[in-house]
Each structure stands twice: as C-alpha cells, then as structure tokens.
N, C-alpha and C positions, 0 to 999 in steps of 0.2 A: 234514442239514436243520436250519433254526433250529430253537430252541425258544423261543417267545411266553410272556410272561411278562406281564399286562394291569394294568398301574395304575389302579386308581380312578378320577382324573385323567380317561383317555382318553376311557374312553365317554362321560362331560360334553362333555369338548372337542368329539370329533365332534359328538354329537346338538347343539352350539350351532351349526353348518355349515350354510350354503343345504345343500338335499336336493340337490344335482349334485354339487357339494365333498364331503358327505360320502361320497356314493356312489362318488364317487374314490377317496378316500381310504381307502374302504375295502376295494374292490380293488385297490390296491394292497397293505394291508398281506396278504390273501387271496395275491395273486399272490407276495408277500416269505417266507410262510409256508412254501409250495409250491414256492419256487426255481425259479417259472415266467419266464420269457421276458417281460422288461418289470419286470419287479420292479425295486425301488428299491434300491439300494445303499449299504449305510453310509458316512457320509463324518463322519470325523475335525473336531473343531472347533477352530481355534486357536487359540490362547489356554487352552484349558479345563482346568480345576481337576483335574481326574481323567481321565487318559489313554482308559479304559474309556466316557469319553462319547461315543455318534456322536449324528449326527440322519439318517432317514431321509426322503427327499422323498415325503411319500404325496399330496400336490393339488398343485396350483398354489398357490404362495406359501405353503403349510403344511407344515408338517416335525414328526414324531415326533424326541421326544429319548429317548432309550434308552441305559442302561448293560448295556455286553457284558460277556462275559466265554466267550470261548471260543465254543461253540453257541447260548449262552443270550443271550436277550435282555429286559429288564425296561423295557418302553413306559410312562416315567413323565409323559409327558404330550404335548400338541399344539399347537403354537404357529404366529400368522403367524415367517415366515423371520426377521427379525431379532428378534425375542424368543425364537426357542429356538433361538439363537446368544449369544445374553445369558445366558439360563439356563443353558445349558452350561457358559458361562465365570465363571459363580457359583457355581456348587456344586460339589460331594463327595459321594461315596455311600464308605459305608462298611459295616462287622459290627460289634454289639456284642460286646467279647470276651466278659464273660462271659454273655448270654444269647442271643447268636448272631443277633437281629434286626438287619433292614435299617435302617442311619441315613443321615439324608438333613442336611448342613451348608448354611448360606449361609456357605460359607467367607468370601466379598468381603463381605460385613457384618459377621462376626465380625473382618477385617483391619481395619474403618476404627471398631469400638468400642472396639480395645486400646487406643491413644491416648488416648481419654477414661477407660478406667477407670484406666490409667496414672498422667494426672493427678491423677484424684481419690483414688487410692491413700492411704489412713492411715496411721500409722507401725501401728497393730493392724491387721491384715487377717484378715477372717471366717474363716477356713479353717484361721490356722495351727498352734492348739492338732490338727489332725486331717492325720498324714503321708499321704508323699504314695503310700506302699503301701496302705493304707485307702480310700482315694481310687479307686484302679485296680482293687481289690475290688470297689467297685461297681458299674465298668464304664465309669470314664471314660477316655475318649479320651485317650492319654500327649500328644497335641499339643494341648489342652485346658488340658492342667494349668498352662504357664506363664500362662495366661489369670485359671485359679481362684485361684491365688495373688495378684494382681492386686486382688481383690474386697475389700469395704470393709464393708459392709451388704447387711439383707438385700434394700433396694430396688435393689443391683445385681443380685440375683441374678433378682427380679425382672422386669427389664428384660432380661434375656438368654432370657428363655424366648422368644421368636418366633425366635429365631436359633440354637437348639438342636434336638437331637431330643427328643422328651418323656422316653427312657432316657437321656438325659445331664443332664438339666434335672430330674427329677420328685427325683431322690435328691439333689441339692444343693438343692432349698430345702427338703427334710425338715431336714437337716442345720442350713442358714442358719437355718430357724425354731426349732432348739433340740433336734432332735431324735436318736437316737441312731442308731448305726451300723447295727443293728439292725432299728431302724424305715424306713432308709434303704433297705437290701436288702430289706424287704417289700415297699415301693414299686417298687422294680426287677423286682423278681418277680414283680409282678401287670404286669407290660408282657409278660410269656410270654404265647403265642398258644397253643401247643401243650402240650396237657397230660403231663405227666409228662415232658418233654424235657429232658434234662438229661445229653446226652453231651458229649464234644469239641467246644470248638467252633474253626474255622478260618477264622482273620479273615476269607483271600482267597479263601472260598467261598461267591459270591453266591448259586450254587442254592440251595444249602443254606440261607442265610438266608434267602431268598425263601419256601420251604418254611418257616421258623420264621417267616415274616412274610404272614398269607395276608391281613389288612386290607390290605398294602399291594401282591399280588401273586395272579392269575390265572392258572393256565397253562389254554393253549392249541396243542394238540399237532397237531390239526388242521384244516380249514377248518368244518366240523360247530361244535366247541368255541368257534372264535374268533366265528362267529355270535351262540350261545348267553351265552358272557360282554359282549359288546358290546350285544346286545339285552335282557336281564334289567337288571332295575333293579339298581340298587347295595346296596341291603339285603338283595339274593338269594344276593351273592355277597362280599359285604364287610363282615365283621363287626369289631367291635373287639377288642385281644385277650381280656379279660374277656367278653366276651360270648363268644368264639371256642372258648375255653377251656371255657367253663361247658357249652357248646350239645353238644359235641364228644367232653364225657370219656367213654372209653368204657364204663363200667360206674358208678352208685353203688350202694351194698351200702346205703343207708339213703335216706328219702328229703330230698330237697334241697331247701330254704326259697332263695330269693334274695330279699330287702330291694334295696331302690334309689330314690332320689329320682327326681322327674321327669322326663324326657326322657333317662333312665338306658339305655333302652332292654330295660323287662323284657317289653314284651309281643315284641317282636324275638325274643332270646333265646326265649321260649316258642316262637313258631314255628318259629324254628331247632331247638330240641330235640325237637319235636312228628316234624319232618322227619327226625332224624337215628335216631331210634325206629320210626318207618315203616320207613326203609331198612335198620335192623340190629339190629333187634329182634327179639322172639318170638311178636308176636300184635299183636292190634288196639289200639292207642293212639287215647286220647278226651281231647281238649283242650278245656277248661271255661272258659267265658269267662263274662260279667256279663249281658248282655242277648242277646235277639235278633238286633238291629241288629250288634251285635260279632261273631256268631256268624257272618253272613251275611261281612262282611267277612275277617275270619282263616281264612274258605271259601274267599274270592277269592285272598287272598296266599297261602294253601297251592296253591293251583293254580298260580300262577305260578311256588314256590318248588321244586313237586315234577310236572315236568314228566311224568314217568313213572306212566301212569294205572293200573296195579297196586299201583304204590307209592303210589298218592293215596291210593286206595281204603281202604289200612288204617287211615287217619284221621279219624276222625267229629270233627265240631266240636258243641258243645252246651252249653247250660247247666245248672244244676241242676235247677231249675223244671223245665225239658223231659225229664231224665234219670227224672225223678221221675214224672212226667206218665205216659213211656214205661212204664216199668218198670207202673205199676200199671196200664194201658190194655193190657199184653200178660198181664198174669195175669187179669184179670176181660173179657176180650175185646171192651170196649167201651171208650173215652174218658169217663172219669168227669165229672159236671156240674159245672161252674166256679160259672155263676150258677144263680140260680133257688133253692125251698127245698131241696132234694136236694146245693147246693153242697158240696163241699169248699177249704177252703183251701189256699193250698201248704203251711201248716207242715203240714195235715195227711195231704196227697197224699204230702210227704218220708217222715214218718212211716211211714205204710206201704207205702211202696216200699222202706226200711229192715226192715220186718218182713218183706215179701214174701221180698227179695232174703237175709237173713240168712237165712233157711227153704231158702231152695235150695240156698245155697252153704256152711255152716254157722255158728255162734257166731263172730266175729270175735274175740273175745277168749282163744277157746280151741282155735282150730282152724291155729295158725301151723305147725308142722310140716305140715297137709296141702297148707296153699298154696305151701309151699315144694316136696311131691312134685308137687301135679299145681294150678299154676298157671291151668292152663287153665279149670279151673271157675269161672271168676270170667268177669263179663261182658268185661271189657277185663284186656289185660296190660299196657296202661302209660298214664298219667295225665298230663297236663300242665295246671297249673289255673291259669289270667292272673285278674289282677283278687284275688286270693283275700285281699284285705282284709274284701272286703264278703261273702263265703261267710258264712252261718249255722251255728252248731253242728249242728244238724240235717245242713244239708247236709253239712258235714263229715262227719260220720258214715255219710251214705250214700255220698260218694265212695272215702271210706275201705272199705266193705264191695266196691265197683265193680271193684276190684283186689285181687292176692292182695299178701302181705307178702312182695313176693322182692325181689330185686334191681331197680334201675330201673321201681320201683312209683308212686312220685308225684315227681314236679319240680313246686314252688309257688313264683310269684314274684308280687310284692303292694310295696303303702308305704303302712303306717300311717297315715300324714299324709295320703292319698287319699281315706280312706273319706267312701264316702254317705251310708251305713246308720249303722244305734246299734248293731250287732254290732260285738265286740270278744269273738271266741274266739281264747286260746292252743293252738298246735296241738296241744301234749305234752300237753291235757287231754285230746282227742278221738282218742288213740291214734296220734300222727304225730307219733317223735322226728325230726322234722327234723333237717337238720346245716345250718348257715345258713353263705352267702355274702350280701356284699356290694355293691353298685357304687354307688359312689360319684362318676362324671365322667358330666353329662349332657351328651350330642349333639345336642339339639335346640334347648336355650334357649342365649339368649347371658346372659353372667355378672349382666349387669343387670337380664332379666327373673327368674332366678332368684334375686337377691339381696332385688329386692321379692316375688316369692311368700314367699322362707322368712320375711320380715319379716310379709308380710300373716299368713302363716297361725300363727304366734305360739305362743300356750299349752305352749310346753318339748315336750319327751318325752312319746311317746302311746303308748298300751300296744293289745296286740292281736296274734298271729302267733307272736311271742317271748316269751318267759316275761322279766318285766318289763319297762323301759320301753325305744323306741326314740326315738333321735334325730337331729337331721340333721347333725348336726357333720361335716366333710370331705367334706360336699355340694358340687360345683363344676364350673361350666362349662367347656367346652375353648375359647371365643372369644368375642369381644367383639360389642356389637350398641349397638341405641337402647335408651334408657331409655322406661319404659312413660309413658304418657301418661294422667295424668289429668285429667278436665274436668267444672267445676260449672258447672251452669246455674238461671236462675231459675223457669223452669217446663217440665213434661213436654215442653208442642209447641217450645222452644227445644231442648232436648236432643234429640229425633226430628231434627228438623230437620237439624241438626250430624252427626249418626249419616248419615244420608241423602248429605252432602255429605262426609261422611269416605269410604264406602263410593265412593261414585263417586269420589272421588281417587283410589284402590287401584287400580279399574278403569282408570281412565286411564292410571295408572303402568304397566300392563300386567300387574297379577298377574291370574290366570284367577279367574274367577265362582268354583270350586269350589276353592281356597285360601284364600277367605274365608269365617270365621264370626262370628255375631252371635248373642249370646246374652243371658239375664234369669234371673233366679231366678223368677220366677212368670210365668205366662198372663198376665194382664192387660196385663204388660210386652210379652212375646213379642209379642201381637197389636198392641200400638204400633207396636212396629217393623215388621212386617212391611206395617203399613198405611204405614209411610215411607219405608221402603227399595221397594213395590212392585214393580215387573217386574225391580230388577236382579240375580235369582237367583241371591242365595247362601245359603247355609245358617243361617237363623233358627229358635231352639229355646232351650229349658231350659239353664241349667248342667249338668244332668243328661245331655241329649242329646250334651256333647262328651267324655263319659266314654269313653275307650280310644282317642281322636281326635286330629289333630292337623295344622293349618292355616296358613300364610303369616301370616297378620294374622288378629286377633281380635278383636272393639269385644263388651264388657260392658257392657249398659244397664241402667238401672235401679237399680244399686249403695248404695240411698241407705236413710237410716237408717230402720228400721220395713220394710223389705224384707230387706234384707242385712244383718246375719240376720232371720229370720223369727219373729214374734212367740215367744218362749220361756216355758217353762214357770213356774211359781214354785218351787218345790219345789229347793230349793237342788242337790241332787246332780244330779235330771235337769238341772238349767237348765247344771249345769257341762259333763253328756255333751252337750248340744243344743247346746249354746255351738261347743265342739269341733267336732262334725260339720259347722255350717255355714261353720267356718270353713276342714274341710277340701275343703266339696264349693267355695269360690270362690277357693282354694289351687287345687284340681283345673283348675277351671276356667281359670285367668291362665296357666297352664303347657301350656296349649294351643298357643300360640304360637311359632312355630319365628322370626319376625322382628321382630312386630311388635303391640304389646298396648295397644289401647286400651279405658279405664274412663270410666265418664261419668255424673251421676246429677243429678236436679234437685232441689233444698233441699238440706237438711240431709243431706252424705255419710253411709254406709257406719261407723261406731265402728271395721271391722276396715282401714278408710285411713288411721287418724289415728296416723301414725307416723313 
C-alpha cells in the first residue's frame, strides 16, 4: 500500500475547489490510498527536473503532483493539468546533507539567473575569501556551489532567496552580511524541526526527511488520518520548525521563557505545547492567557487541535484574575464581592489566593525537594502562560505557587514590545529561572507592515521578562505584502466617512465581514465608527480588544495627536513608562494585520507617525 505524505499546499488547493471537484478529488485520492478499483495512477512527466516527480489525476482537469520514492508518496500540491505539468518540469526536490530536511529548488529560474549573475560577476566575488569545504559544512547543495561562486554583493544574494530553499539561502546571507561561520550554522540549525536529531543523514531518503520535515509533510496511513489532516486547519497540523521544535521537546528540566516579535507565532506554539502536555504529560496542564475573550478562544482551538475528549479534558484554560477568583471562592465557599463596600480587588483576591494556596501546598521557597517527590500536590502539573508580558508580580507569584518545581513545570512565551499594562517584572525576581528561546521570523506580517510597526513603536530596548534589556534586532518577515496606508483628514465626519467606504471596499473585494477589524484608542472613537460603518458587521473595538487577535485588514481610527497617546503624566519617569506602554499597545495593535493595515486620523496626526 502507498504511504500519503500531505503538503500544506493540498488542503488549500482542494478547499479553493467547486464542492463536486473537490469531493472528487478527494475520493480519489481515499480510493489511491486504499489501492481501490478506480484509483488514480501515477503518470511520469516529461521533461521533469527530478525523475521521482509524477502527477496524479484526482478531478477532472486537476492533478496532484507528488514526489515518490518507493511506497511513499509526498502530495506537494494541486494544480489545473497544464500547471502541474509546469511545476513538475521546474523543480527539484532534494535532502539537506547536513540536517536532513526536505528542499524544494526552482531549478528552471535558478538556470535562466546564472547568465545574469555571470555577467555581473566582479573580478572580487563575495564568497571567495570562504572554501568551498566550509560551504558544504553548512549544507550547501555541491550543484549550488558553481552558482555561489558566481556572487558579487550582498544584493545578489538577496535576490536569490525566492529561488532557494530557506536552508541553503538563510546561511549565505549570514555569511554575505559579515557574519561568521559559526553564526551561519546557528542559522542552519534553527531550520531543525526535530529536536535533538542529529543522526546520519541519507541524501536519498525522502521518508526520512519528510519525518525531519513535518511543516512541510503529513502522513496519512489511512482513510481515518487522510480525513483528519485534510479537514484540520493548517495551524493544527503544520508548525514551523522553531515552533515544531520548541512545542515537541520532550522534557525541559527548567522552565522555558520564549521572546518573539509579532506574528512570531508564540500564542501557536503555547497551544501546541499546552497539547503536547495533555497527551504526554503527568497531570493536569493550565494554560494562562490575558483576558476572558482570549480564554474562550484558545478553548475553541484546543478543541479543534486535541480531538480526543480525555485528552481535551486535562487542559483547563484561564486567566490569573479567574485562577485567583477560584482559588479563594473554593476555600471560603462563596465568591468573594467584587463591587460594593465589602469589595476586594484583584491585587488583593491574588493576594490571598497566594496565602491560601502556599498554606496547603507549602512555602514555595523552601519546599523544592517535596515538589520534586510528590508533585502532585500542587493544583496543576504543568503551566503554559501566553500573553505573560502583561502578568503582574503578584500573579506571578501565584502561578508560580500553581505548580510544583519539576520538570516541564512552566513554558512562558511573551514580547516585551507588546505590553498594555505598566508591569514590567523579571522572571528570575519572582522565582522562574527561565532558560530563554527566541523567534525571530513572523508568519503573519509581510515585511512592510512590520518594518513600520518596529519603526512606529521606537524607544530602543524594553525591559521586562529578561533580566535586562530586550530588542528587536533580527526581527523579520518571511514575505513580502502592501505598505500600510496612512490617511489625514480635515475633520472627524471626513475620516468616518472614508473608514465606512474603505470597509465596504474589503467587502466587495470579497474578504469575509469577520477578517475585518476596526479599531480606536478610546470610546468616544469606537462609537464614531461604529455609527459609520453601521450594519456592515465587523469587528469594532479598542486597541485593547485586538490583543492576542489577528485579521485580514485592519483600519485604526482615530490616531491623532492628543489621543494617540493618551494625555501623559508630568512626572518625568512615569511620563517615560506611559510614553512606552502606549506606544507598545498601537505597536500591538498595527500588527494585527496578516494583509492589510490601514491608519487614519483627523487634524493633527499621532507624534508616534512622524517618522
């Protein structure tokens, strides 16, 4: 029997199919699986770059292209017939020798750029102070290498990343940009998927690298399975390798800090790891998000990500505030008063959920050998905390009491640059020597919208998480997009206006009501818009409302100077933290946008636009 090996790719291409195409097409590939009667047969493409290409007919006039290799098959995508006949005959699939992942070449582009870099070739060429054994260390392709020698500047090198794999591509512009050998194989080594993999590796074995490459590959053993990855969203089943890695490892002996700019994908990663602790863990795993609204949501994607309703179950989602709430509502056997004179605050509900909770389970600072015998005594055995920028000392402290001190006790992932709030606690104060990872390549912005966030949000290095300062240096997008859109107007009902007729363009364009958001720094804004834009229901709110979110198009109203930021304090240090915050909560905010970022304000803009 085959073995189905599911690319990313596919399940897009189907689900863009009339519903009769793809429901063909997808029994066929069920039938092709099963080596039933009617099944599709691989047929050989002429011309093609790599022998190991066939295409299978799964509709009418639509054909999977798949590279075999024996039993195995890897469906890397679905095309009308004379396009993935094209495709075929343009690419190469290959192994990285040294870290064993699947690479994907535009051989036929790389043939018609030699010529030009040929030409352009200098009597100096970038490369050649570094042999060509060095080279192959890193993992480049030995039919590559006449190319790199070729190279002139680092805007050639530049110019070749669309027609590279990111592991042949990521460690020559370390290189091009100045960088050492050294720094070049960190880069290569954070493209590992698989943590601690580090055997043999064998060019000419696609499973195998298919297996070191699960971003770019699915198995599917039987008609069950091929269901399940075909209908699951693509974030359920397709992680990057840094995230794949991070979500996957199987034990950390301390707990784990991950830093990451926006659209890095750490709340991802949190649910992945939340998931992968359900299923192989030792007890009940509590994943700590910002708000309610967040809470209800990372409910929804755990259910979708953890089909198995035993295995859902060991996952509570919550916030601190509620954790808090709980905890002193189950020792005093009623729900303490919020409002009214009898209130309590949350700093002081944390408080003594802190006292409660340290009284049953004992001194947190003096009791680590017992949590290590008998972990169980703690409310939860394993923590996953999103958002944990904006966490309080306080609550820190209570989550920290939540769990015992063992192994796979906390996973925190946060970005400085994000915060709402005036908290700024370092972890190692509040008893959590973190061991900090990074990620540094967001998937959600294209390079333009994030080059004006890291510009809009400004003020260097911010401190909070890490014991001294963080910054965004090697922050970077994987793909290119529109440059964000700003627009002054001369008064409010001009700017509504525009907002109103932007918002119906989107619509027309055919993105869905619920990929659009519209947002303001204050109420008074909010309710402009909402009286402009009227019945075309999407999502109008706060800055604050798109916190942990994220949307096709985005329009920011209201941006203008004496709003954005919001009157500040005098007192020179706060007015420097205030200054900060509001610049990271409409930072937060622009990075909302996976396509499309429009800004808009009337009079005098925004001070954090004038750049």
């Amino acid at each position: 029997m085959p073995r189905l090996a599911i690319g990313p790719d596919l399940p897009r291409d189907l689900g863009a199919l009339d519903a009769p195409v793809r429901e063909s097409a997808v029994t066929a590939l069920r039938r092709f699986l099963l080596t039933e009667n009617g099944a599709p047969r691989p047929e050989r493409v002429r011309g093609a770059r790599d022998s190991r290409l066939v295409t299978l007919r799964l509709a009418e006039g639509h054909r999977a292209v798949a590279v075999r290799q024996r039993e195995v098959y890897w469906l890397r995508t679905l095309l009308p017939d004379p396009e993935a006949v094209s495709f075929a005959q343009r690419h190469r699939f290959g192994v990285n020798p040294v870290i064993g992942v699947l690479e994907e070449w535009d051989a036929d582009a790389l043939d018609r750029v030699e010529p030009a870099l040929r030409r352009s070739a200098g009597a100096a060429r970038l490369f050649d102070p570094i042999c060509d054994g060095d080279l192959l260390a890193l993992g480049l392709d030995v039919r590559l290498l006449p190319l790199v020698r070729l190279v002139t500047t680092e805007a050639d090198v530049a110019a070749l990343e669309p027609l590279l794999p990111p592991t042949q591509h990521l460690p020559l512009a370390v290189l091009a940009a100045g960088g050492s050998l050294a720094e070049a194989w960190r880069e290569l080594d954070g493209c590992r998927a698989v943590p601690g993999d580090t055997g043999h590796v064998d060019p000419g074995d696609l499973y195998a690298a298919l297996v070191r490459s699960p971003d770019r590959a699915a198995f599917a053993g039987d008609a069950a399975e091929l269901k399940r990855v075909l209908a699951a969203p693509g974030w359920c089943t397709f992680l990057h390798p840094p995230q794949h890695r991070l979500a996957r490892t199987p034990r950390y002996d301390r707990p784990v800090l991950v830093i990451g700019g926006a659209g890095t994908g750490k709340t991802l990663l949190a649910l992945h790891r939340a998931a992968h602790l359900a299923a192989h863990g030792t007890g009940p795993v509590l994943l700590v998000t910002y708000s309610q609204s967040l809470c209800e949501l990372l409910s929804a994607r755990l259910d979708e990500l953890l089909p198995d309703e035993g295995v859902r179950k060991r996952v509570e989602v919550d916030n601190a505030e509620r954790l808090a709430l709980r905890i002193v509502t189950d020792a005093e056997g009623k729900r303490p008063a919020l409002v009214g004179p009898a209130a309590r605050s949350m700093e002081e509900l944390t408080e003594e959920a802190l006292r409660l909770l340290t009284r049953q389970t004992g001194d947190l600072l003096d009791d680590v050998l017992d949590d290590e015998r008998d972990p169980g005594r703690k409310p939860y055995r394993h923590m996953v905390v999103d958002e944990a920028q904006d966490v309080s000392a306080a609550q820190w402290l209570l989550l920290r009491a939540a769990v015992p001190r063992a192994p796979d006790d906390l996973f925190i992932v946060g970005d400085p640059h994000q915060r709402i709030t005036g908290t700024r606690v370092e972890l190692g104060s509040v008893g959590i020597p973190a061991v900090q990872h990074t990620l540094l390549v967001s998937h959600r912005l294209p390079q333009e919208t994030l080059s004006f966030g890291v510009r809009l949000r400004g003020g260097g290095p911010t401190d909070g998480l890490v014991r001294g300062m963080s910054g965004m240096s090697g922050l970077r997008a994987e793909r290119s997009g529109e440059r964000p859109s700003v627009r002054a107007f001369d008064s409010p009902e001009a700017e509504m206006s525009a907002l109103a007729a932007t918002v119906r363009s989107w619509l027309d364009d055919g993105v869905p009501e619920q990929e659009i958001a519209v947002a303001a720094r204050t109420m008074p804004v909010v309710r402009s818009a909402r009286r402009a834009l009227g019945d075309l229901g999407v999502a109008v709110g706060t800055f604050h409302h798109l916190k942990g979110l994220e949307f096709d198009r985005v329009a920011l109203v209201g941006v203008a100077e004496g709003v954005v930021p919001e009157p500040l304090p005098d007192d020179p240090a706060h007015r420097a933290r205030a200054l900060q915050r509001e610049r990271g909560i409409l930072y937060m905010a622009c990075t909302r946008a996976r396509s499309m970022l429009y800004i808009s304000h009337s009079g005098r803009g925004s001070p954090f636009l004038a750049f």
